[in-house]
C-alpha positions as CSV (number, residue, x, y, z in Angstrom):
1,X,-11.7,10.8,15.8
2,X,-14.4,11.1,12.9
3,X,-13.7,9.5,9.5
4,X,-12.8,12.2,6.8
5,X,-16.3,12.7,4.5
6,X,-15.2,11.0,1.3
7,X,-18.0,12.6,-0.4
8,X,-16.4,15.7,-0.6
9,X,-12.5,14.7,-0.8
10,X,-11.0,14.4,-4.2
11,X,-10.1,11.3,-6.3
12,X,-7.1,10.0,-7.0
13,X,-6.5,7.6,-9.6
14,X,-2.8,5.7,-9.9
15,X,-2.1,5.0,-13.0
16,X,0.5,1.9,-13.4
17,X,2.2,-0.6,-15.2
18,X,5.3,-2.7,-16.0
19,X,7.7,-1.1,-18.4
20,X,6.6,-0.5,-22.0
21,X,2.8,-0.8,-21.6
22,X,2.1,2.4,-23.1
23,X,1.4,4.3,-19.2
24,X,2.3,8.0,-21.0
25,X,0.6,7.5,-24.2
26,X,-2.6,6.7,-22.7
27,X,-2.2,9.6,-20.4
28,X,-1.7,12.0,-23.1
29,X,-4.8,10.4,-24.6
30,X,-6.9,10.9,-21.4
31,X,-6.5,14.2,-20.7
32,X,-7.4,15.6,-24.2
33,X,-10.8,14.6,-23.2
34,X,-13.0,16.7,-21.6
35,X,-13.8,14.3,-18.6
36,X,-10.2,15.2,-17.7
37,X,-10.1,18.7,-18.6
38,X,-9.8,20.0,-14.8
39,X,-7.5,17.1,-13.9
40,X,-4.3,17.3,-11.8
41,X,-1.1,15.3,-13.2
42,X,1.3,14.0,-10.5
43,X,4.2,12.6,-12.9
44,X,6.8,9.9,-11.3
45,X,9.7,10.3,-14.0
46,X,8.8,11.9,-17.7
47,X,8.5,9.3,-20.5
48,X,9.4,9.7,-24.0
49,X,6.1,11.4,-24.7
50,X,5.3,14.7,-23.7
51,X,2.4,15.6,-21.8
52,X,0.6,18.0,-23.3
53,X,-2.4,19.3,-20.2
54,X,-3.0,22.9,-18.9
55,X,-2.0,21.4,-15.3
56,X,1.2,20.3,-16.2
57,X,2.9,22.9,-18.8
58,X,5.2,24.2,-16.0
59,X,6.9,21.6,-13.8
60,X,7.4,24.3,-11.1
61,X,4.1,25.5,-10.7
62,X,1.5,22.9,-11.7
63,X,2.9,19.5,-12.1
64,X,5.2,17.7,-9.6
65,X,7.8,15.3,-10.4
66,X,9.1,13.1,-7.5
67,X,12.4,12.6,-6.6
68,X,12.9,9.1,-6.6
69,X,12.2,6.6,-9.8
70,X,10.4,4.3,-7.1
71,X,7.0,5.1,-5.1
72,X,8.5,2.7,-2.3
73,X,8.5,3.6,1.7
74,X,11.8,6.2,1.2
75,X,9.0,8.4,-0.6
76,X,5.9,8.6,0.5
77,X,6.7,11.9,2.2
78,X,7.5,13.2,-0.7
79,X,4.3,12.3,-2.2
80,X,2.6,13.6,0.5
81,X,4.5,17.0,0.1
82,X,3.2,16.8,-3.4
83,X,-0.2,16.3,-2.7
84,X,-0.4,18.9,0.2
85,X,1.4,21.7,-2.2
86,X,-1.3,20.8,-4.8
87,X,-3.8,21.6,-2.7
88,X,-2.8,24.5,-1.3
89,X,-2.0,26.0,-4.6
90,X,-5.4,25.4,-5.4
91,X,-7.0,26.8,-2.5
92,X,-4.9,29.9,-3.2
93,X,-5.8,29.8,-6.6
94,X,-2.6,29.8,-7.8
95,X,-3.3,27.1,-10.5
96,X,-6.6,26.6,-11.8
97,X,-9.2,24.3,-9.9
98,X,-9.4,20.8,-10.4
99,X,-11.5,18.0,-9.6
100,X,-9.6,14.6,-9.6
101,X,-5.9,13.8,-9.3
102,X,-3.9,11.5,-12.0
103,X,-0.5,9.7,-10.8
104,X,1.6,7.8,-13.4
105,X,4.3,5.8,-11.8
106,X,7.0,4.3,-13.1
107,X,6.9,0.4,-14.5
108,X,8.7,-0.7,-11.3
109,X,6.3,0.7,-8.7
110,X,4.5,-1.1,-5.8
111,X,1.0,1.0,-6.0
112,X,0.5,-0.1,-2.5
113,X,2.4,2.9,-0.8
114,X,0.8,5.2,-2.8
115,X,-2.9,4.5,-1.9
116,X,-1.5,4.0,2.1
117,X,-0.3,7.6,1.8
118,X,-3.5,8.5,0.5
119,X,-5.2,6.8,4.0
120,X,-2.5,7.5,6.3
121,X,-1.7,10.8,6.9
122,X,-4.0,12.8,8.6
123,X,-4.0,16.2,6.0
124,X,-4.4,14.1,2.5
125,X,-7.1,11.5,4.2
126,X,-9.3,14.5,4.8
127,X,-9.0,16.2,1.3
128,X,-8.0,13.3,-1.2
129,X,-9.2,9.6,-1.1
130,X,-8.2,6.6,-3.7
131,X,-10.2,6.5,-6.7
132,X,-8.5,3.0,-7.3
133,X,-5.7,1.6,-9.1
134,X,-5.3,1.6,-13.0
135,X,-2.9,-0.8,-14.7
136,X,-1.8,-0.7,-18.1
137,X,-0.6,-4.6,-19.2
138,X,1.2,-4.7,-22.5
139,X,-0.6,-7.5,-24.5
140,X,2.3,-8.0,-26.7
141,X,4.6,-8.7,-24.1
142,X,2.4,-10.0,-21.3
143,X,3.5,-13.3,-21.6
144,X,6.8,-12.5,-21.0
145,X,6.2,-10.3,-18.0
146,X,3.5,-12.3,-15.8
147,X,5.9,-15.0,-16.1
148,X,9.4,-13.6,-15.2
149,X,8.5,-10.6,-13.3
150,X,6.7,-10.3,-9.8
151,X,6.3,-6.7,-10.4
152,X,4.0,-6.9,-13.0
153,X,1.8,-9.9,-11.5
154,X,1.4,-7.3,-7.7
155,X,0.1,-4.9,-10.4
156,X,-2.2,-6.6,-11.8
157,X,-3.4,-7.7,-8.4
158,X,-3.8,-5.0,-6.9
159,X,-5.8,-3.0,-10.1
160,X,-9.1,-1.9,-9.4
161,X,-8.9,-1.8,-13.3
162,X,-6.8,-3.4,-16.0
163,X,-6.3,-1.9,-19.6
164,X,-5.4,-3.9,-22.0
165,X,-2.9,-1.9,-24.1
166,X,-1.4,-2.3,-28.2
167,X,-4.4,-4.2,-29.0
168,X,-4.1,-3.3,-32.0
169,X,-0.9,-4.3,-32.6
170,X,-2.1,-7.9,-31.0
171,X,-3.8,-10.7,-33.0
172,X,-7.2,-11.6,-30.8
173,X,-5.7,-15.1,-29.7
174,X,-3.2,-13.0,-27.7
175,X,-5.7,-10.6,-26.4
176,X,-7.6,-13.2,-25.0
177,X,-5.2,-15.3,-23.4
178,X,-3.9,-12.2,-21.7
179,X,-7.2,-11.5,-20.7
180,X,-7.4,-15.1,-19.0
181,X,-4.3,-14.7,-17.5
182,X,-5.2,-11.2,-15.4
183,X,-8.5,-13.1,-14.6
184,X,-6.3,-15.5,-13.3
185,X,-4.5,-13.3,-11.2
186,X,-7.7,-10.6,-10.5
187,X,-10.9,-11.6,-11.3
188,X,-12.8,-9.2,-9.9
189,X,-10.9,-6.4,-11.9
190,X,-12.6,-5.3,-15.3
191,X,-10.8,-5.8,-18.2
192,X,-10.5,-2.7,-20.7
193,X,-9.2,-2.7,-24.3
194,X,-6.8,-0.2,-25.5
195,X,-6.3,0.4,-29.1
196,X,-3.7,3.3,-30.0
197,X,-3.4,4.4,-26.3
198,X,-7.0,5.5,-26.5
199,X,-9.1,4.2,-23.8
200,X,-13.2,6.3,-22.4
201,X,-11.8,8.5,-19.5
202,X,-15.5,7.5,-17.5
203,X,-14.7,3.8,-17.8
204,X,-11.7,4.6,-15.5
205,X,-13.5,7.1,-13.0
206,X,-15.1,6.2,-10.1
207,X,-13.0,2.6,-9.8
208,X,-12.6,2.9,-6.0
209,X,-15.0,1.8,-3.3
210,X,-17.2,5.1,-3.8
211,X,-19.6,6.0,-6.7
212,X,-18.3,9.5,-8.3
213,X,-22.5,9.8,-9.8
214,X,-24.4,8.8,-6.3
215,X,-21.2,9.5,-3.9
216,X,-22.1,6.5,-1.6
217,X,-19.8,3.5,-1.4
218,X,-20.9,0.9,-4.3
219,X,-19.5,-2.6,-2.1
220,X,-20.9,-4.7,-4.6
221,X,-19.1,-3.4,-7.5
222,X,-15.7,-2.7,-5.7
223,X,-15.8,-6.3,-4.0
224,X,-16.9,-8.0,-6.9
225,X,-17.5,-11.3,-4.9
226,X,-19.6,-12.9,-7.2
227,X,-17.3,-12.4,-10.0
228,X,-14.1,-13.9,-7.9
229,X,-16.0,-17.1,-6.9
230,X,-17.1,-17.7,-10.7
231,X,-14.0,-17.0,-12.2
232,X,-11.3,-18.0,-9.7
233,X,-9.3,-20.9,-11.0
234,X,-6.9,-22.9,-9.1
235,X,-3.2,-21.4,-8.5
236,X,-0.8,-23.6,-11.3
237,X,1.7,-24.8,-9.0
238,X,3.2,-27.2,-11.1
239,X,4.9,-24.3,-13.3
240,X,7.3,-22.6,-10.9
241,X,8.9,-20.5,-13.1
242,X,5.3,-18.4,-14.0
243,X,5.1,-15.9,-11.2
244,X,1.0,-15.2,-12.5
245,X,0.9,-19.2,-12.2
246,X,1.6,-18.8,-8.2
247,X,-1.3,-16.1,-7.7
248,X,-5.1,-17.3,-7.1
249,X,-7.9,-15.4,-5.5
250,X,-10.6,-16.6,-3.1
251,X,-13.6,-15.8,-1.1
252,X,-14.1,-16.6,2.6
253,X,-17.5,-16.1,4.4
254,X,-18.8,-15.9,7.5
255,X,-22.3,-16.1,9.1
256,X,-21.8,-15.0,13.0
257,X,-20.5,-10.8,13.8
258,X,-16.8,-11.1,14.5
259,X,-15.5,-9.2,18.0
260,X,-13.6,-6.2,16.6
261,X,-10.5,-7.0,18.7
262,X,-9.8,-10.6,17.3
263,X,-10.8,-10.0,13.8
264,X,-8.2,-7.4,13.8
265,X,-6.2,-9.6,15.3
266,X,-6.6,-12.4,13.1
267,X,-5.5,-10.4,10.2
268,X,-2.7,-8.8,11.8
269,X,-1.1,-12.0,12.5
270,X,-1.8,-12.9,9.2
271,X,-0.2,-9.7,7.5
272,X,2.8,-10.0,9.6
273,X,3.9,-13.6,9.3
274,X,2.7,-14.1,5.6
275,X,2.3,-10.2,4.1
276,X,4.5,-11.2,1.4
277,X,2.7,-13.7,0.5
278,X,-1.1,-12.3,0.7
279,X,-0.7,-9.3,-2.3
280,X,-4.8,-7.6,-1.4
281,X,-7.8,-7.8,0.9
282,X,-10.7,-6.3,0.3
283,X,-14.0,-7.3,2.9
284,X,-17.2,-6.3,4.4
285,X,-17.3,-7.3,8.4
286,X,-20.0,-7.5,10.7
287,X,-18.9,-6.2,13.8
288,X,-20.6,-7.5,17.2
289,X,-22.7,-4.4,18.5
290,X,-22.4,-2.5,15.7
291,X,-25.4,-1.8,13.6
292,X,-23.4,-0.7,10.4
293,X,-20.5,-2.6,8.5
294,X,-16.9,-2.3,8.4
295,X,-14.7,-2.0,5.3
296,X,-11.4,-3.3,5.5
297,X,-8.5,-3.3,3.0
298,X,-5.1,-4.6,3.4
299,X,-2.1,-4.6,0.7
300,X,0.6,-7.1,1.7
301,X,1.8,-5.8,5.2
302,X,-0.1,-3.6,5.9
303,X,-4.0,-3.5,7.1
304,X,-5.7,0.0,6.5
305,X,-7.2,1.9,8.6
306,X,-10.9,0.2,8.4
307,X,-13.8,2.7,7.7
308,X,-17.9,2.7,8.4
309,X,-20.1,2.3,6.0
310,X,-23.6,4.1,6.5
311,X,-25.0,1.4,5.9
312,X,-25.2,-2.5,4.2
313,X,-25.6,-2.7,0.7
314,X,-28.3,-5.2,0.9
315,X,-30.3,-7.6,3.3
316,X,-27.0,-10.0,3.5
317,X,-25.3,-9.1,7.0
318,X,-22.4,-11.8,6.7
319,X,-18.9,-10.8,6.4
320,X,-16.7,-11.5,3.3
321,X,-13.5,-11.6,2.8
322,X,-12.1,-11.4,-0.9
323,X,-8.5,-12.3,-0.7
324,X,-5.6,-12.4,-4.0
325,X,-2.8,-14.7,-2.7
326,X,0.7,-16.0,-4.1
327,X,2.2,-19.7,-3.0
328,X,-0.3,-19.4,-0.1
329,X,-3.3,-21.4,1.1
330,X,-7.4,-21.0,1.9
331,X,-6.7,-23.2,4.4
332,X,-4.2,-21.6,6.7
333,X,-6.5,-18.3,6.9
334,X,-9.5,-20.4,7.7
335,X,-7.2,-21.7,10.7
336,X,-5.9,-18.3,11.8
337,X,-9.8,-17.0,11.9
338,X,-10.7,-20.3,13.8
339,X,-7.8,-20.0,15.9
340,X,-8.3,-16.3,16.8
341,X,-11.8,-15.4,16.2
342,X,-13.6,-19.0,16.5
343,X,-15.2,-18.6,13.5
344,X,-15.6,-21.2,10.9
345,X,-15.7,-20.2,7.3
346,X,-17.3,-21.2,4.2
């Protein structure tokens, strides 16, 4: 079956964040700019804030609120319902034409579901694809949450982006350490102040794998490799009660072509036994036989359906692997890829 052309499909950007971080305020603030102005609003539960967007006046017509206060397993058809009777509305042209999708979830959501929906059924892979993960982190109360509440550190990394909200109600000591402390936890996700809930719509376009401007895949940017190797630190181990203290990141590299089969099933093993515990992958793989590279993507549980690229990025043909772990070692997915694949990392 050929891959969808993500060229032409259109973006979706999640928008999350633990409770309180300011989520609706900032997207009330987005889409009065014109960068939004054709933007689509998917809305998990209304917050105290209104929106106020020419795509979601009328909730019966042109915005879509889901059912459950959770964007877990139980409903992911119903987001695909949404996202299908968006579509067709617009291809009817029964609500005006937009170019991107927004979706706002509640402070308790696992963003993981969401962009699987996105890549798993058949329908929305061929007319949507992620545009990445945006998360809002409260500086004023980051401290509390990265420490007490998995939720928030799973957000954090798996966010393409991270906005750093109320910083203007923050002193700059605390915007910084916060800022250490999602580097901690995702270093290869750029950090964006928030002042006031305002925050550049472009800055949080085109955060995915694919460049919105050039529409080719931009696997530099979106695996930020370099970036994790400078500024992963070790995983604090000694503080059990910080959940972000748990989480480190790494990069694993490898200089012969993996065969398809056992790479697959070297990280299948891996997802299965110890999903819980790996929280993102994101890699380039050289594939024995195959002239062009494979991009593959897991969340927890669950390995994406891997994609082509058209081509490498650059003259560097080894695979890398950037994984974001919690109470979990380097050294026990070096031994599933030796075990499996005998391939020795470095």
């Amino acid at each position: 079956m050929p891959a969808p052309d993500l060229s032409r499909a259109i973006p979706v950007t999640v928008l999350t964040g633990f409770l309180g971080a300011g989520k609706t305020t900032l997207l009330n603030r987005l889409l009065r700019q014109p960068a939004m102005a054709d933007a689509a609003v998917l809305i998990n539960e209304f917050g105290e804030i209104g929106i106020d967007h020419h795509l979601v006046d009328k909730v019966d017509d042109d915005l879509v609120l889901l059912d459950s206060g959770c964007l877990c397993c139980s409903v992911r058809g119903d987001l695909a319902r949404a996202l299908r009777d968006l579509f067709m509305k617009r291809l009817r042209r029964e609500i005006p034409a937009f170019s991107r999708v927004l979706l706002e979830t509640t402070g308790l959501a696992d963003p993981a579901p969401v962009v699987y929906t996105l890549l798993e059924d058949f329908f929305i892979a061929e007319r949507f694809r992620s545009d990445g993960i945006v998360v809002a982190v409260d500086v004023t109360h980051a401290d509390v949450h990265l420490s007490r509440h998995l939720e928030a550190v799973k957000q954090v990394a798996m966010a393409d982006r991270i906005l750093l909200t109320k910083c203007d109600l923050a002193t700059p000591a605390a915007i910084a350490e916060t800022a250490r402390r999602v580097a901690r936890i995702n270093p290869g996700a750029p950090r964006i102040e928030a002042r006031g809930g305002e925050v550049d719509a472009a800055a949080l376009a085109g955060c995915g794998l694919y460049d919105p401007a050039t529409k080719t895949a931009d696997v530099r940017r979106w695996l930020a490799e370099e970036k994790v190797r400078a500024d992963a630190g070790p995983a604090h181990a000694h503080d059990p009660q910080r959940h972000d203290a748990r989480v480190h990141s790494f990069v694993l590299r490898f200089a012969e072509p993996f065969v398809w089969a056992e790479f697959a099933e070297a990280m299948d093993v891996l997802l299965s036994t110890c999903g819980d515990r790996i929280l993102r992958v994101k890699g380039l793989v050289n594939v024995a036989g195959e002239a062009r590279p494979r991009v593959v993507h897991c969340v927890q549980h669950v390995r994406y359906p891997e994609a082509s690229l058209p081509d490498w990025p650059d003259a560097d043909r080894e695979s890398r692997l950037v994984f974001i772990v919690r109470d979990f070692q380097r050294e026990y997915v070096e031994k599933a890829f030796a075990m499996f694949c005998a391939a020795d990392a470095r």
